[in-house]
BANU-482606 format. One line per 5 residues: number of its first residue (from 1); their letters; for each residue x, y, z of N, C-alpha, C, O. Coordinates in steps of 0.1 Angstrom, whole numbers. Layout:
BEGIN
NUM) a) X/Y/Z/X/Y/Z/X/Y/Z/X/Y/Z; ...
//
This chain:
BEGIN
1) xxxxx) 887/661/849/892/672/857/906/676/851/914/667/847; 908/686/850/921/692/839/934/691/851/933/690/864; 942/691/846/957/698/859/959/705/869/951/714/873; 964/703/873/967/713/885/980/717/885/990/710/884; 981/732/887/994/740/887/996/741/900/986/746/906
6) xxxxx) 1005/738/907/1012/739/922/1024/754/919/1031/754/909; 1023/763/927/1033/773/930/1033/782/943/1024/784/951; 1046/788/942/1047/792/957/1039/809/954/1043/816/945; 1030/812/961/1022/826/960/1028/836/968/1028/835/980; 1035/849/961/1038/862/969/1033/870/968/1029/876/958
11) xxxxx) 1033/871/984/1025/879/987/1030/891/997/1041/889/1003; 1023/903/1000/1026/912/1010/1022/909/1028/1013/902/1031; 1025/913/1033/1016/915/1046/1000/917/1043/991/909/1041; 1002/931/1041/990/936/1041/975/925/1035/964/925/1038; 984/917/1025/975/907/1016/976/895/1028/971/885/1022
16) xxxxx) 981/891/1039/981/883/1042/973/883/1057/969/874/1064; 971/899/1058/961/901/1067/949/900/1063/940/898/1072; 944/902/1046/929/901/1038/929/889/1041/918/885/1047; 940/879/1039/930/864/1039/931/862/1051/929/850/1049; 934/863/1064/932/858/1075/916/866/1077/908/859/1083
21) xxxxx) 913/877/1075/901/880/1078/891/874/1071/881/871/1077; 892/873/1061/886/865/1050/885/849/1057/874/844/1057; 894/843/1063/890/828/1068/879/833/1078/867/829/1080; 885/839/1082/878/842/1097/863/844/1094/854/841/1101; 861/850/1083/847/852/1080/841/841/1072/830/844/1067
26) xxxxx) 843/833/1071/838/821/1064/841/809/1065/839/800/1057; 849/810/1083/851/795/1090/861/788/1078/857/778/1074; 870/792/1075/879/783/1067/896/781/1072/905/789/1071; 896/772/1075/913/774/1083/923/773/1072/933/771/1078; 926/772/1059/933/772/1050/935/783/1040/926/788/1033
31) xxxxx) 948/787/1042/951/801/1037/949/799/1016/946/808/1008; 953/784/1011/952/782/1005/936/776/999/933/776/987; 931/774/1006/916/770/1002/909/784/999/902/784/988; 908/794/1006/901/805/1004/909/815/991/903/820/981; 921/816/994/923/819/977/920/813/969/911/820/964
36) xxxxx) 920/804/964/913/795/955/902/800/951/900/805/940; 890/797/962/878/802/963/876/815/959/865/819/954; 887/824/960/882/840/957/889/836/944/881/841/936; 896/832/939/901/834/930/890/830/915/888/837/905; 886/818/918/875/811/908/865/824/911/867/833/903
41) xxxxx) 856/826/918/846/837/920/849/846/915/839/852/910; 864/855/914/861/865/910/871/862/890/871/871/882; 877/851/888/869/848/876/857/847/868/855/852/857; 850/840/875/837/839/866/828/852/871/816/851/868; 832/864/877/827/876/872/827/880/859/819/889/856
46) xxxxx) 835/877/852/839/884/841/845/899/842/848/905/832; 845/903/849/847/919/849/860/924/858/863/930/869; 867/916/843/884/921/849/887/933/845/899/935/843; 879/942/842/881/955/840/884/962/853/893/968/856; 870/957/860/868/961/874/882/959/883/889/967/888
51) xxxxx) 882/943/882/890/938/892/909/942/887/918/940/895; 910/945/879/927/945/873/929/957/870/940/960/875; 922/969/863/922/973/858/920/984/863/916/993/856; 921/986/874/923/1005/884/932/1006/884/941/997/883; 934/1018/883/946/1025/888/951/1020/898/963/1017/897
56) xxxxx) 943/1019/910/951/1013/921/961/1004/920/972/1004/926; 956/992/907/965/980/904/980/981/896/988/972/892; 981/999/896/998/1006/889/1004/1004/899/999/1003/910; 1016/1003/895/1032/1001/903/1027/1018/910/1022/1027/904; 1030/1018/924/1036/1032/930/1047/1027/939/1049/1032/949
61) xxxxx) 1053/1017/936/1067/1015/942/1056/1007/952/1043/1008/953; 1072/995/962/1071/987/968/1062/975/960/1057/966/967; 1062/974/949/1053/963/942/1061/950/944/1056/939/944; 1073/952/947/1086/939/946/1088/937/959/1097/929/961; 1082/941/968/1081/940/988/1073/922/988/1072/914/997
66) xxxxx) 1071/921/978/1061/907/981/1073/897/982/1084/898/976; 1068/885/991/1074/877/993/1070/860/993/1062/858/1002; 1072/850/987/1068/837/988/1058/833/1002/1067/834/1011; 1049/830/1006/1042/831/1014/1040/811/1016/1047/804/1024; 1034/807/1011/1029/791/1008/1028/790/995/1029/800/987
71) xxxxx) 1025/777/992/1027/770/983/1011/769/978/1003/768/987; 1004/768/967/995/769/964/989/760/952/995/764/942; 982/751/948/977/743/939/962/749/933/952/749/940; 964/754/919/950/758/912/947/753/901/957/748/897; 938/751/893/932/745/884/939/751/872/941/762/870
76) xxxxx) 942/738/865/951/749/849/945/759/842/950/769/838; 930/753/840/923/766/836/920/783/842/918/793/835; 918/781/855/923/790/863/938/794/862/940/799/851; 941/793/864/961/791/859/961/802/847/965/814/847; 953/794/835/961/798/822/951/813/825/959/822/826
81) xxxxx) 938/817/827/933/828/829/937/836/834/935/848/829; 945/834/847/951/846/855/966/850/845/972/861/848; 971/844/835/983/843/827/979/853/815/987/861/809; 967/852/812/961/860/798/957/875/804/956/885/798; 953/873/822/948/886/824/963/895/823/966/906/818
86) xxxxx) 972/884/831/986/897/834/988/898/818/990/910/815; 989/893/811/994/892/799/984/907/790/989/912/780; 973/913/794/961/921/787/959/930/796/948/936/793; 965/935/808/972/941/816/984/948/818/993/941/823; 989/962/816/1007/970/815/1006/963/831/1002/972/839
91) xxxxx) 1008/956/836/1017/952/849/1035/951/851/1042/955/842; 1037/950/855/1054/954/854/1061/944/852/1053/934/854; 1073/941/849/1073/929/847/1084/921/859/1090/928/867; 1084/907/858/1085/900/872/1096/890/866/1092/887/855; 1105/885/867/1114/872/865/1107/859/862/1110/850/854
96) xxxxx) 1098/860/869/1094/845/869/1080/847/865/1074/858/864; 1072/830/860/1056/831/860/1047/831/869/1035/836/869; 1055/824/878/1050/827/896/1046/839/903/1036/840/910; 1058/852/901/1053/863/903/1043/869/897/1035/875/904; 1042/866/883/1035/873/871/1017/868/880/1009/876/885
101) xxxxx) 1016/855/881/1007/850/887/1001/854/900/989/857/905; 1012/854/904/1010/865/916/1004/874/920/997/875/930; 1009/883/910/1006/897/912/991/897/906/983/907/909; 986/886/897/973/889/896/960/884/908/949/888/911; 967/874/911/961/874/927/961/881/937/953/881/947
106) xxxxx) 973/890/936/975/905/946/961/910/945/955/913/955; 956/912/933/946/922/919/932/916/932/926/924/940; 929/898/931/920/900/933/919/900/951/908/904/957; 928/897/957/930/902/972/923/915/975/914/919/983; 932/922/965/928/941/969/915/943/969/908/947/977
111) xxxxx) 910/936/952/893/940/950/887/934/961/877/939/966; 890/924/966/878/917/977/879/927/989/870/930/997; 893/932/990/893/945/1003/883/954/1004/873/955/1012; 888/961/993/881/974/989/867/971/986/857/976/991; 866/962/979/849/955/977/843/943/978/840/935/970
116) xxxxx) 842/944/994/839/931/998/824/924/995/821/912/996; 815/933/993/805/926/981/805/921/969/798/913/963; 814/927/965/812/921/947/817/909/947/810/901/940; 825/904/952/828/884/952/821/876/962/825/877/974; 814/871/959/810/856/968/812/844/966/808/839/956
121) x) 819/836/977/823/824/972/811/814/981/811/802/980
//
């Protein structure tokens, strides 16, 4: 089993309302366990065109409203993938690698909103 990256995830409200409904729908009491879960799933879609890559996912202001939420532990290889997407991605840019990470987790929050079929964990 590879490493594990521990960091603090910011996040919006709005995103912190997807994963409460998101537990709720799949019996999970951990805010951290179900990101995870969406996170790996909508990696191994392959289709971060889909998921990164709308328009929706441009800065229209308020992108910096996010705030440290919990603390979070993900697999390095998951890690280093969400780092190559922001990295192949015009995302804006953030101080830290935590944000950068972040904000690509913001990416797959939104898509599970807007399209809550396309990921199954």
């Amino acid at each position: 089993m590879g490493r594990i990256m521990k960091f603090s995830l910011f996040l919006k409200e709005t995103h912190m309302e997807v994963i409460d409904r998101l537990k709720k729908k799949h019996s999970i009491d951990s805010n951290e366990e179900i990101v995870r879960k969406y996170v790996s799933s909508a990696l191994q879609l392959q289709s971060d065109d889909l998921i990164f890559g709308s328009s929706r996912e441009q800065c229209g202001g308020g992108c910096f409203s996010s705030e440290p939420q919990f603390e979070i532990d993900i697999a390095e290889d998951d890690f280093n993938k969400l780092k190559n997407v922001y990295q192949n991605y015009e995302f804006e840019e953030y101080d830290t690698e935590e944000e950068e990470i972040s904000k690509t987790i913001r990416c797959i929050i939104n898509f599970v909103d807007y399209e809550p079929e396309a990921i199954s964990i």
